[in-house]
N, C-alpha and C positions, 0 to 999 in steps of 0.2 A: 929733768923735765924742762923744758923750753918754757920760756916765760912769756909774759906780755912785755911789749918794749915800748917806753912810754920817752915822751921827749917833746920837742918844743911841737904844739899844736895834735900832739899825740896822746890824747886823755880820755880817748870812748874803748868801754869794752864792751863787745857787742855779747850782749844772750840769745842767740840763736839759736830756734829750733824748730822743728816740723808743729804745729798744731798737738797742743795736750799732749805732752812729751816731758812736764816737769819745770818749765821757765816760771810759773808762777810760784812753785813750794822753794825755787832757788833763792828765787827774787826774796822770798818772807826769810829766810835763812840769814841773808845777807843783811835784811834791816836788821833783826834781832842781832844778827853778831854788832853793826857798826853803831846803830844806834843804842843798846842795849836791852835784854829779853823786857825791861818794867817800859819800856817804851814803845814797846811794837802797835803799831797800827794796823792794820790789814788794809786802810785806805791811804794810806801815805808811803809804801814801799816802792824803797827806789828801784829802779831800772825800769820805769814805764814805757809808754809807746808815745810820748809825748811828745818827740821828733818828728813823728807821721802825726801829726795834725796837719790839715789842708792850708787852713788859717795861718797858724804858722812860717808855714813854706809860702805861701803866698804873698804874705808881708813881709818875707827877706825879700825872693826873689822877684816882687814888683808884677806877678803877674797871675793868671786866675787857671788855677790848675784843673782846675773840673774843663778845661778847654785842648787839655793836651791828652794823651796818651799816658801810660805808664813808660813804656820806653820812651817817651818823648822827654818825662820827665827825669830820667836818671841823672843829669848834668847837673839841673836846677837842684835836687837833692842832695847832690854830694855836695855843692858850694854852702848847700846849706848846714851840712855834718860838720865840712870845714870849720864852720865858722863857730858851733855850737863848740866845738871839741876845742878851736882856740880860747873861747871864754872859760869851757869848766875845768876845774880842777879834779881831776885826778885821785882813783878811777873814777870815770861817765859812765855809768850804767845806762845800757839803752837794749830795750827789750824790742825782737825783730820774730816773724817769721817769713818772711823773707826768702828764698833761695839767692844766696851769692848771687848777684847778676853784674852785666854789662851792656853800656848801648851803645846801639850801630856801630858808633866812631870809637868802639872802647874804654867809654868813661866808667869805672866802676861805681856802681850803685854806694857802696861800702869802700872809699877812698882809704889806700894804707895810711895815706900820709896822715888823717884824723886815726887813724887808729892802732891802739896798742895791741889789742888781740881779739879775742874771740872765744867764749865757753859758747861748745856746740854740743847742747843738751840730744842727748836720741833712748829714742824708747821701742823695744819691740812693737813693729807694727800689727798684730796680734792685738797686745793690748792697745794702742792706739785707736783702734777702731769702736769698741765700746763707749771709751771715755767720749772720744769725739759724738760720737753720734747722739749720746745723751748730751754733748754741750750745746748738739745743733737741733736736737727735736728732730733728727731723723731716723729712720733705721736702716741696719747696717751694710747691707748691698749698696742704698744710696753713697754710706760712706768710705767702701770701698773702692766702689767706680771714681769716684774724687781721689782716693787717694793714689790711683793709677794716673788721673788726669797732668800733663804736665802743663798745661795753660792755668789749671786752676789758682786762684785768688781771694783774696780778702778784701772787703769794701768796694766791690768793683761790681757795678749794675745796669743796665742794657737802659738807657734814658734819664737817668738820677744819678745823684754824686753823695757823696759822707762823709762826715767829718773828720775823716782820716783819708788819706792820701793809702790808693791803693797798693796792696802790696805781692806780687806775683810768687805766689808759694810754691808752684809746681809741685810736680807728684812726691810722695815721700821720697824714693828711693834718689831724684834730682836733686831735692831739697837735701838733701846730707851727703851726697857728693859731690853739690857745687860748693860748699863750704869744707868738706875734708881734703877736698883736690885742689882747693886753690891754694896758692905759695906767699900771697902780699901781704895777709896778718896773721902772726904768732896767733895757735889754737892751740885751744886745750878741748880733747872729747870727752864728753862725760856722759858714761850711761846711767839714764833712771834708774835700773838696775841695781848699778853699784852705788848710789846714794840710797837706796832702799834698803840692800845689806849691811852698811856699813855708814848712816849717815854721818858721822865724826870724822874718818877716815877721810872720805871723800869729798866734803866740803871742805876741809883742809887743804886738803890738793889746789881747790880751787883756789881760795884765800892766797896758798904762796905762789899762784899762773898769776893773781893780779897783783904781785908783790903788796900783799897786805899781811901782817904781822900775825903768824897764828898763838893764840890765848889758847892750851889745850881746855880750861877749866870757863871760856867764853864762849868758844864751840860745841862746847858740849851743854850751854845754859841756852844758844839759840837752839841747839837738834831740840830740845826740849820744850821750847816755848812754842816751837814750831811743829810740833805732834801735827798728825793731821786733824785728832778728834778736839785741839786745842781751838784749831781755825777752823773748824765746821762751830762750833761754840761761836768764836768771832764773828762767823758771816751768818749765822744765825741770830745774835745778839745786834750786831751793828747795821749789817746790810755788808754786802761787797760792791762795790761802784762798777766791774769790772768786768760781772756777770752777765751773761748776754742774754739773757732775761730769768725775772720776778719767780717765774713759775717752776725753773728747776736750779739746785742747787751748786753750788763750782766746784764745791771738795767731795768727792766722793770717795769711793776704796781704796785709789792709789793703791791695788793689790798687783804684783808681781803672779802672769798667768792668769788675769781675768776675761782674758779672750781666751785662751784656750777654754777656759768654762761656759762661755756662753757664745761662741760663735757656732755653726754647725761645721762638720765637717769638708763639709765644699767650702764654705767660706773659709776658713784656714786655710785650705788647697790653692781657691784663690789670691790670697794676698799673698802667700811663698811664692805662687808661679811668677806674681808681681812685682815681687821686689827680692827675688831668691839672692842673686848677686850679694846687694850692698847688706842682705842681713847676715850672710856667711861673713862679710867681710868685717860685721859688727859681732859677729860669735852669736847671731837668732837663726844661724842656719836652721830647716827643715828639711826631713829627708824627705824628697820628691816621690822619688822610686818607691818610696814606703806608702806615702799617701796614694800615690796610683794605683797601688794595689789593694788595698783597704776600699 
């Protein structure tokens, strides 16, 4: 398995992924492995989105980004990953959704030179669609048509700005092909899926993509600390900081086939015709021919 390649100014691994596809039960994985399972936090796990602060980016690059574009801004943001990735030590966790990008002149958004690699978490878009739409208060046609959208985004509002510097997510099927198809940083794929069958197994994998030491008997003490029913507890006891509002909850089923349960049958119809390619090419094919005739 290809590694992350870390070297001088090379210290970000990026957690990429389409929207509620599993970055944040990664992210809790990874404190309980490094910090250890009596330590975990549910409001201090590394790999935030701390980098897309506006403020932030503002105060390196001396200028006021709610005045520019998103493509406008890709230059300004990679100077500023440069710079984050020369100070931290190794791995920089930095949680993204994101699709790989580039602007006009070819700056990538996601500069190789700050970067060792890339975990590109993907979840059946099937499932995808429930979860999100209970993250967003909406329902689920609304969050189909978005996840067809290739302009769509995050933080990004028609006369107002946010305290995150927007982030251009494009439709699922772009979103995990601008990050599988590009060649500038060592990726590692990883399906919800197979962290759901096997979480020991597959966070392992992850641990030696970031060249971090696997503990068989400390991986299996995070899989553990990190149950889901452990952090629905924590974010019911603590609060989750991270939840996108009060009134519904962030850990749900994480059940493997929860959209095949609750979607209709056009709606699964719909999101295969929409993204049929890159699911066959992640092994969620759907047979077309089957469902047109049904």
């Amino acid at each position: 398995m290809t590694r992350a390649v870390f070297g001088e100014g090379r210290t970000i691994i990026w957690l990429a992924s389409y929207l509620k596809s599993g970055s944040t039960w990664l992210r809790s994985l990874l404190t309980a492995y490094l910090a250890g399972p009596e330590n975990f936090d549910l409001n201090a796990m590394v790999g935030g989105q701390e980098a897309f602060l506006r403020e932030a980016l503002d105060d390196h690059a001396g200028i006021t980004s709610a005045n520019y574009s998103a493509n406008e801004l890709i230059p300004y943001q990679a100077d500023f990953f440069r710079s984050l990735a020369a100070e931290a030590a190794a791995p920089c966790f930095i949680k993204t959704h994101s699709a790989h990008r580039k602007s006009a002149s070819g700056v990538s958004l996601f500069p190789a030179e700050a970067s060792a690699g890339v975990v590109h978490i993907v979840r059946d878009p099937v499932d995808v669609v429930p979860s999100y739409a209970h993250h967003e208060g909406r329902d689920f046609d609304h969050i189909i048509q978005r996840m067809a959208d290739p302009d769509a985004a995050m933080d990004l509002w028609s006369g107002r700005s946010s305290m995150m510097v927007p982030q251009i997510v494009s439709s699922w099927s772009e979103n995990v092909s601008s990050w599988v198809e590009q060649r500038e940083i060592p990726l590692m794929l990883l399906r919800y899926e197979d962290l759901q069958a096997d979480a020991c197994a597959a966070f392992s994998k992850v641990l030696r993509f970031c060249g971090i030491e696997v503990d068989p008997a400390r991986v299996a003490a995070a899989v553990d600390r990190c149950r889901l029913d452990r952090l629905q507890k924590d974010e019911a006891g603590t609060g989750f900081t991270e939840k996108p509002s009060p009134l519904r909850e962030f850990f749900r089923s994480g059940r493997v086939g929860d959209g095949q349960r609750k979607l209709s049958r056009d709606q699964i119809a719909k999101v295969t015709r929409d993204h049929a390619a890159m699911m066959k090419q992640l092994h969620y094919a759907v047979d077309l021919e089957k469902e047109q005739l049904q």
